[in-house]
PDB file of N, CA, C and O in Angstrom, chain B, residues numbered from 101:
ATOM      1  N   UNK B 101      30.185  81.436 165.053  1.00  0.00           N
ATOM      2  CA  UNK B 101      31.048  80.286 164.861  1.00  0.00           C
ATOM      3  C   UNK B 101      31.730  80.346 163.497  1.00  0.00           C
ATOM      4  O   UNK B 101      32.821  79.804 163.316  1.00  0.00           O
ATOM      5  N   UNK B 102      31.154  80.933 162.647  1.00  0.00           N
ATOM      6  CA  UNK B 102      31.556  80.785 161.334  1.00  0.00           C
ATOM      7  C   UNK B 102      32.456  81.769 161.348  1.00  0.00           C
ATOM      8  O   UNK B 102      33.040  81.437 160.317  1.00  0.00           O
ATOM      9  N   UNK B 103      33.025  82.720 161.708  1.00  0.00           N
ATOM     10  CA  UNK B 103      33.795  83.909 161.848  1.00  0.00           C
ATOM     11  C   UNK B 103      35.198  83.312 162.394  1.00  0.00           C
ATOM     12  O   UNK B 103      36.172  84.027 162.156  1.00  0.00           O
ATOM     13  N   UNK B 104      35.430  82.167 163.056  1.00  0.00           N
ATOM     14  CA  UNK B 104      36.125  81.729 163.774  1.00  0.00           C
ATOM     15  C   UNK B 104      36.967  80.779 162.364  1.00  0.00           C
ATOM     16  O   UNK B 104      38.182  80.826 162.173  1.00  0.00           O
ATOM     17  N   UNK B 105      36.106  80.066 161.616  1.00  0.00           N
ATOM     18  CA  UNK B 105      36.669  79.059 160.592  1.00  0.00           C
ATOM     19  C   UNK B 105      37.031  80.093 159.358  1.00  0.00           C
ATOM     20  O   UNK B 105      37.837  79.712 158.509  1.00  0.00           O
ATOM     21  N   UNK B 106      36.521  81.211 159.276  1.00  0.00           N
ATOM     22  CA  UNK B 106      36.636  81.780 158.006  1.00  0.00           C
ATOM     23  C   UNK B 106      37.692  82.348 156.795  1.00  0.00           C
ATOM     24  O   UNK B 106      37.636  82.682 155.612  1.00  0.00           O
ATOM     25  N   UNK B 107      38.851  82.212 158.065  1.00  0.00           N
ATOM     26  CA  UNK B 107      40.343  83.158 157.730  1.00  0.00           C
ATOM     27  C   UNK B 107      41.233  81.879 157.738  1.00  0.00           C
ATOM     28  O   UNK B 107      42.414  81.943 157.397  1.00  0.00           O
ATOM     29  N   UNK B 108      40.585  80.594 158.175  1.00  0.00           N
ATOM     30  CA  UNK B 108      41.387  79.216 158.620  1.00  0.00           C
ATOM     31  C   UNK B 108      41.498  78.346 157.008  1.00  0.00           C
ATOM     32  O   UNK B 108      40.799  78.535 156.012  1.00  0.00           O
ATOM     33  N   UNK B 109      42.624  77.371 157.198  1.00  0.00           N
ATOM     34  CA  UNK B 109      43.188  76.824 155.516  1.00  0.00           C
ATOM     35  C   UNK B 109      42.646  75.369 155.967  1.00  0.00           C
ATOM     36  O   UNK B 109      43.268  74.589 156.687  1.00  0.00           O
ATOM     37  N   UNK B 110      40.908  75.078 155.202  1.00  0.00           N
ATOM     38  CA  UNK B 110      40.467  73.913 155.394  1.00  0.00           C
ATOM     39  C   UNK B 110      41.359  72.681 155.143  1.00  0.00           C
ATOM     40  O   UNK B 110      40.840  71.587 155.366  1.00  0.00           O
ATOM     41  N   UNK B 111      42.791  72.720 154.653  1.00  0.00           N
ATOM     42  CA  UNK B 111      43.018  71.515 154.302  1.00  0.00           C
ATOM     43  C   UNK B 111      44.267  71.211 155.787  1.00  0.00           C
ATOM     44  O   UNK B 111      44.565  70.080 156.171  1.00  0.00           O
ATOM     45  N   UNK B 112      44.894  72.683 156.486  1.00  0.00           N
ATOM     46  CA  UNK B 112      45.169  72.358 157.739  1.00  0.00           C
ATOM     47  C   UNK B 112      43.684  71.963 158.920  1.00  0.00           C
ATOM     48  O   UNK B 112      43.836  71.653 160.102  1.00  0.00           O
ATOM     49  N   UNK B 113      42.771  72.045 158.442  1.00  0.00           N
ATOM     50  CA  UNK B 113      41.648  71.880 159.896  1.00  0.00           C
ATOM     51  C   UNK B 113      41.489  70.462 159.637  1.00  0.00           C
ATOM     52  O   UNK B 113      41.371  69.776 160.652  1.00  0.00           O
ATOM     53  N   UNK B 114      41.454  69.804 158.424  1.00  0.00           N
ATOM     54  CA  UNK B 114      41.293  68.468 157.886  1.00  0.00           C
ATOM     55  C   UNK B 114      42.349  67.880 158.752  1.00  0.00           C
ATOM     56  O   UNK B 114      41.966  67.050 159.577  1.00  0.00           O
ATOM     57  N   UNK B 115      43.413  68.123 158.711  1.00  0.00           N
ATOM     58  CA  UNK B 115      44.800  67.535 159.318  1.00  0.00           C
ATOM     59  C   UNK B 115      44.519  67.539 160.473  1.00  0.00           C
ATOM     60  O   UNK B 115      44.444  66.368 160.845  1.00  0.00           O
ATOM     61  N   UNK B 116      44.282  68.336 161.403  1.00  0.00           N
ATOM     62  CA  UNK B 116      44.134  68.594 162.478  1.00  0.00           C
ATOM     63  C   UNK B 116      43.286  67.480 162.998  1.00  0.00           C
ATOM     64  O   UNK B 116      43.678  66.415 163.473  1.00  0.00           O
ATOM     65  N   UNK B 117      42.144  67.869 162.843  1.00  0.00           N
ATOM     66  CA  UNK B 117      41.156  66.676 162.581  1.00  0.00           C
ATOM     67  C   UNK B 117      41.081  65.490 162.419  1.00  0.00           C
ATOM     68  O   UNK B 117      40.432  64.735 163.142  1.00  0.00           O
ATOM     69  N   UNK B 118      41.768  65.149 161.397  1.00  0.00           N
ATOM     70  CA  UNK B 118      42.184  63.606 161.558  1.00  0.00           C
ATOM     71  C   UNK B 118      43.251  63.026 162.611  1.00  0.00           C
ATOM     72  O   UNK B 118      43.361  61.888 163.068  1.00  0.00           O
ATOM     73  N   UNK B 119      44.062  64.291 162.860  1.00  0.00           N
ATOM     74  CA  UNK B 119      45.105  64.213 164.333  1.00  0.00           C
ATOM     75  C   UNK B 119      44.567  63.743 165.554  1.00  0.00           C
ATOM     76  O   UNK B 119      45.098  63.080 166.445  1.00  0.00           O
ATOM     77  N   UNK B 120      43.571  64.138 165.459  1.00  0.00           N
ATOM     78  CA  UNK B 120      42.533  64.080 166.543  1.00  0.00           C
ATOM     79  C   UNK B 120      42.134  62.597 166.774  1.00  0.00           C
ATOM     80  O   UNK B 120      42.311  61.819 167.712  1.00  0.00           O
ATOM     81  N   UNK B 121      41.624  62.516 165.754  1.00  0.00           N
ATOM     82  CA  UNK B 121      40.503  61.008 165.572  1.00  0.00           C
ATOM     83  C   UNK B 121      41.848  59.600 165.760  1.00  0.00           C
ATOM     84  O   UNK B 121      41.921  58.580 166.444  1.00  0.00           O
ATOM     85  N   UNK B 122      42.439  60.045 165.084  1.00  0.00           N
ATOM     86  CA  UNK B 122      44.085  59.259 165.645  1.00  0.00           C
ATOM     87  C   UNK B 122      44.346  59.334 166.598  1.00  0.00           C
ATOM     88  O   UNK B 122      44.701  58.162 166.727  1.00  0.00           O
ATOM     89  N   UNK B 123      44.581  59.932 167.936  1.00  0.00           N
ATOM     90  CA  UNK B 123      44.903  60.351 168.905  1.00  0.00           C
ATOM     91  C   UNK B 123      44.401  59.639 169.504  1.00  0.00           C
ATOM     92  O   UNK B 123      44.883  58.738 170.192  1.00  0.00           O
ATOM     93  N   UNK B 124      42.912  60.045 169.275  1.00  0.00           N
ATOM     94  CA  UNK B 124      41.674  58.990 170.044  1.00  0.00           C
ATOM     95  C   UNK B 124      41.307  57.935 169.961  1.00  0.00           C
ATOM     96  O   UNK B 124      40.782  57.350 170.909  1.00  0.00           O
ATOM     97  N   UNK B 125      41.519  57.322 168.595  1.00  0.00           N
ATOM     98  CA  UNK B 125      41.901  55.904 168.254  1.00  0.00           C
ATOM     99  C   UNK B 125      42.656  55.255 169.067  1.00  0.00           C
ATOM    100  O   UNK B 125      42.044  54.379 169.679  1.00  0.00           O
ATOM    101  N   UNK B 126      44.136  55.376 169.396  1.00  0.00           N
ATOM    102  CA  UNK B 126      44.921  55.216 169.957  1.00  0.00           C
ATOM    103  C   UNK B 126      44.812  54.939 171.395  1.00  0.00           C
ATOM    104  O   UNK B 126      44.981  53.858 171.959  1.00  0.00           O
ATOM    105  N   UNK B 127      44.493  56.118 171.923  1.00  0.00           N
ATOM    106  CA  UNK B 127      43.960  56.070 173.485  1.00  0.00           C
ATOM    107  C   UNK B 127      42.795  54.386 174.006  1.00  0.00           C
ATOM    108  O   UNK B 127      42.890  53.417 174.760  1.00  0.00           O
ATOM    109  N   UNK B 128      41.922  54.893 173.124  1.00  0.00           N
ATOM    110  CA  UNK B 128      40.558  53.951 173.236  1.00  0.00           C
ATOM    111  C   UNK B 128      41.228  51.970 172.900  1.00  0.00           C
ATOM    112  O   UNK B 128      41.280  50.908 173.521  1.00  0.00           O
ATOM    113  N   UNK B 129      41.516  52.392 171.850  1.00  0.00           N
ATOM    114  CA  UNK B 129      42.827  50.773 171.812  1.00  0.00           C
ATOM    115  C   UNK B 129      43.428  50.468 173.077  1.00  0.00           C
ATOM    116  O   UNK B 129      43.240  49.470 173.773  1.00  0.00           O
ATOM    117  N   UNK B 130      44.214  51.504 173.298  1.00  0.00           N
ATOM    118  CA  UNK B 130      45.313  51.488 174.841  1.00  0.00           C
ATOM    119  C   UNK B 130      44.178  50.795 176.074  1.00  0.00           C
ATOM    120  O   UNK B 130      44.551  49.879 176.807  1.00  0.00           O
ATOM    121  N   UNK B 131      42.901  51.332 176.150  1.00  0.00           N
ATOM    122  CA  UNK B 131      41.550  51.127 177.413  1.00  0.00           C
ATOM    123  C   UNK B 131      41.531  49.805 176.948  1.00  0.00           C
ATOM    124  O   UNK B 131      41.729  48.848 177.696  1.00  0.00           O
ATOM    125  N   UNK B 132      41.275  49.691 175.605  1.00  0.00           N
ATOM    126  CA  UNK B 132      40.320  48.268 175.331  1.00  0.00           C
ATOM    127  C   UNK B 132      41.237  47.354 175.736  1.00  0.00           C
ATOM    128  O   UNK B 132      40.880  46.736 176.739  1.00  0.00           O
ATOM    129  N   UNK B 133      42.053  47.125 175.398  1.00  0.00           N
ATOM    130  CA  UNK B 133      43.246  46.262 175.542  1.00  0.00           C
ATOM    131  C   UNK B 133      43.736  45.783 176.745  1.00  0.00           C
ATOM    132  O   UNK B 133      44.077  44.617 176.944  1.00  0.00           O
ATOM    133  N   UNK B 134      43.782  47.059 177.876  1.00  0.00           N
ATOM    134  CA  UNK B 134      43.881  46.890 179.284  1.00  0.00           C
ATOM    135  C   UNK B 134      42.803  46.221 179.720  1.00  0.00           C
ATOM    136  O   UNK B 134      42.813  45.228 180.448  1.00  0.00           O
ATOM    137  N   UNK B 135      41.617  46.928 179.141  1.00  0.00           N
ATOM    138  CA  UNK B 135      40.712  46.421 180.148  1.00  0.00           C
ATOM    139  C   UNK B 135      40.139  44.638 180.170  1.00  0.00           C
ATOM    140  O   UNK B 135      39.691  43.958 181.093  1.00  0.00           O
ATOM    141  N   UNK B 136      40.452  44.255 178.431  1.00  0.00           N
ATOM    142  CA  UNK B 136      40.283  42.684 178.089  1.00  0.00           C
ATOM    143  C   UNK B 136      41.557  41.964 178.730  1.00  0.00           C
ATOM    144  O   UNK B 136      41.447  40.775 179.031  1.00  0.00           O
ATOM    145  N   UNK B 137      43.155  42.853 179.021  1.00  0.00           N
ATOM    146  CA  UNK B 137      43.971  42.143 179.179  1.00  0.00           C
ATOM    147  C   UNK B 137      44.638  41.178 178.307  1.00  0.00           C
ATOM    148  O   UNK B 137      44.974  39.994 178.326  1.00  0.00           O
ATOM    149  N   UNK B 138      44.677  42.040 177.650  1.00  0.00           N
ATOM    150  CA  UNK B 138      45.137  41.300 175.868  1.00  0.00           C
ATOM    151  C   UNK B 138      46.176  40.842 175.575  1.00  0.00           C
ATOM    152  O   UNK B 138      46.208  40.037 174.645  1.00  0.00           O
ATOM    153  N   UNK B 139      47.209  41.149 176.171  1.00  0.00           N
ATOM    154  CA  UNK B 139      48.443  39.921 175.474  1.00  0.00           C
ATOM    155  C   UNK B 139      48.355  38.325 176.362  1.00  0.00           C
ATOM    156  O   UNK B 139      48.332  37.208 175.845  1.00  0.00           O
ATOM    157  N   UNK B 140      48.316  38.682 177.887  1.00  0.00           N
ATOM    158  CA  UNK B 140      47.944  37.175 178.928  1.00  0.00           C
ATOM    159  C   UNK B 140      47.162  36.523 178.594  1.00  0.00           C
ATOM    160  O   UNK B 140      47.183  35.292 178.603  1.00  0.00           O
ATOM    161  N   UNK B 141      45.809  37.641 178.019  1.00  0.00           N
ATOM    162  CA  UNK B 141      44.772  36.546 177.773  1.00  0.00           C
ATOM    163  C   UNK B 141      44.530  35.770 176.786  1.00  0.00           C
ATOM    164  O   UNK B 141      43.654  34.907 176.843  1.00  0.00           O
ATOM    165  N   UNK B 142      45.492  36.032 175.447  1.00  0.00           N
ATOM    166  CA  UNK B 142      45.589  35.512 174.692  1.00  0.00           C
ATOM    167  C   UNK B 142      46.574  34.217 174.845  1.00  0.00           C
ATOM    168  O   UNK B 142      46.404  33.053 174.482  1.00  0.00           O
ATOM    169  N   UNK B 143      47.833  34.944 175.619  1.00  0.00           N
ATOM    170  CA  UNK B 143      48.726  33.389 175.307  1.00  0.00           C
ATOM    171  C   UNK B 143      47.917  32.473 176.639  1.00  0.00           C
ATOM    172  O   UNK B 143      47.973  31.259 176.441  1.00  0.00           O
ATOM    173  N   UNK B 144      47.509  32.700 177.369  1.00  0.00           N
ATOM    174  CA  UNK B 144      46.616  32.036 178.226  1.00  0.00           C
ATOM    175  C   UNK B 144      45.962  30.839 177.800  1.00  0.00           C
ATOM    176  O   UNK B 144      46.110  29.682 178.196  1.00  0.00           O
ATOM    177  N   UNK B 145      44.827  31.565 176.474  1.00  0.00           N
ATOM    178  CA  UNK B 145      44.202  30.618 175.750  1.00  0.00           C
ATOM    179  C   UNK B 145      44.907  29.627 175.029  1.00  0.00           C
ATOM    180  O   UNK B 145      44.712  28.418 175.152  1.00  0.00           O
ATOM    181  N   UNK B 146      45.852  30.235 174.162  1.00  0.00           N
ATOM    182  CA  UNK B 146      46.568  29.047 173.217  1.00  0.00           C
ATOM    183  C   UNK B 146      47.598  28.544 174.186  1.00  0.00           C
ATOM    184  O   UNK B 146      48.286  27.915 173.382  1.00  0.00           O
ATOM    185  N   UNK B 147      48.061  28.413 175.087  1.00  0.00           N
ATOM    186  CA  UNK B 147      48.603  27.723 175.732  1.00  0.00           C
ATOM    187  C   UNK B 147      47.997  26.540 176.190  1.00  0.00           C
ATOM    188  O   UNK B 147      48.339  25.372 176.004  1.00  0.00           O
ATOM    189  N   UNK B 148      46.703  27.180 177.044  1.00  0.00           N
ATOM    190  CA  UNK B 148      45.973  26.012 177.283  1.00  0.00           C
ATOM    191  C   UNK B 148      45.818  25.080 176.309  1.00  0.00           C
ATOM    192  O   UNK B 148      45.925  23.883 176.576  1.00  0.00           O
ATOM    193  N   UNK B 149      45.505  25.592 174.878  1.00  0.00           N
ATOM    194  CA  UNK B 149      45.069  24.698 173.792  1.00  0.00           C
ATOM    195  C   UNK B 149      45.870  23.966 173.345  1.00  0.00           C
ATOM    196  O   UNK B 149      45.579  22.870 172.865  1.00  0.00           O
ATOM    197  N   UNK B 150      47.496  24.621 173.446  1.00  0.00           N
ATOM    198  CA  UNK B 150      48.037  23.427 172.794  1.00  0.00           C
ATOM    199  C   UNK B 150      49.070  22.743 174.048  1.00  0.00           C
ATOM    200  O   UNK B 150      50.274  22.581 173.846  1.00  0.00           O
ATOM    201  N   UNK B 151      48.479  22.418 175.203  1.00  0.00           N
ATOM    202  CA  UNK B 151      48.826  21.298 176.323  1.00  0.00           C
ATOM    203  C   UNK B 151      47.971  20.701 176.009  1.00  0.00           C
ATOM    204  O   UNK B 151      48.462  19.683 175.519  1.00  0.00           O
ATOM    205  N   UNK B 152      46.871  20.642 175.955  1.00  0.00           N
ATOM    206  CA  UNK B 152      45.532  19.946 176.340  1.00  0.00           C
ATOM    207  C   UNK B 152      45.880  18.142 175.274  1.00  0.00           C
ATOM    208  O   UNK B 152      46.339  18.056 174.135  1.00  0.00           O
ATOM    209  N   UNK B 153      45.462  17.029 176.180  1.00  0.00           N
ATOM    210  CA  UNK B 153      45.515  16.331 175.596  1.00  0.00           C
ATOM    211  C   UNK B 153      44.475  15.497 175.105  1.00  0.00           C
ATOM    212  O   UNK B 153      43.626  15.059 175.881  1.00  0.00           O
ATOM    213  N   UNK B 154      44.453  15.172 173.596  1.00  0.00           N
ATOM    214  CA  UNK B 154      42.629  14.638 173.194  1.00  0.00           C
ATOM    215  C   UNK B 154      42.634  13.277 173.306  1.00  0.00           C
ATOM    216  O   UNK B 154      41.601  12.637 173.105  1.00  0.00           O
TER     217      UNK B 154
END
């Protein structure tokens, strides 16, 4: 394994790397979001809240 990193410019694998973790950030946001239903369910709530009469 080490033969593979050895000839490589750690501060492009860093980049890369963080490309990555961004990427995947991104994606996983995109799931979460779908799956809570996040913009409806929000104006959903404050809608309700501000009809409601006290």
């Amino acid at each position: 394994m080490y033969k593979i990193w050895k000839g490589a410019d750690p501060q492009l694998v860093l980049h890369g790397l963080f490309f990555a973790l961004g990427v995947l950030s991104i994606l996983l946001h995109m799931f979460a979001f779908s799956a809570v239903g996040y913009p409806a369910s929000t104006k959903a709530k404050y809608n309700a809240a501000a009809t409601a009469t006290p």
